[in-house]
N, C-alpha and C positions, 0 to 999 in steps of 0.2 A: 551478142556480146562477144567484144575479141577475147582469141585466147590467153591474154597476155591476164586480164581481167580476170578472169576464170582460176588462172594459178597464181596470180599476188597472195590470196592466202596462205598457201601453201607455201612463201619465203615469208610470214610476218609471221605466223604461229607456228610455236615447235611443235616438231611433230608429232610426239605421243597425245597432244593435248586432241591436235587435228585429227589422228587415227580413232580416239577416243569419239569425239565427236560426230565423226562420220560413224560409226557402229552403234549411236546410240539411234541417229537420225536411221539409220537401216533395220534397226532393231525394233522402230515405234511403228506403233498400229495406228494409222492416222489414214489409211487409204491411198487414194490419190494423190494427197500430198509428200508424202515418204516416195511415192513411186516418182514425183517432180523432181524431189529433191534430187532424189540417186542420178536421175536421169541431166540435170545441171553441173551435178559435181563429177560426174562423168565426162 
């Protein structure tokens, strides 16, 4: 995925909502998945 892709979120959602977001997804016991996710929005 280009990087350009990767951060359009980051210009469409403000950002406390995005910040919120990401610490819940960092926060969830989901295994594998929480570790894709960080590892994407990284």
């Amino acid at each position: 995925m280009s990087d350009r892709l990767k951060v359009l979120p980051q210009y469409l959602i403000p950002k406390q909502a995005l910040t919120m977001l990401a610490g819940k997804l960092a926060g969830a016991r989901a295994g594998g998945l929480t570790t894709g996710v960080i590892r994407w929005f990284v």
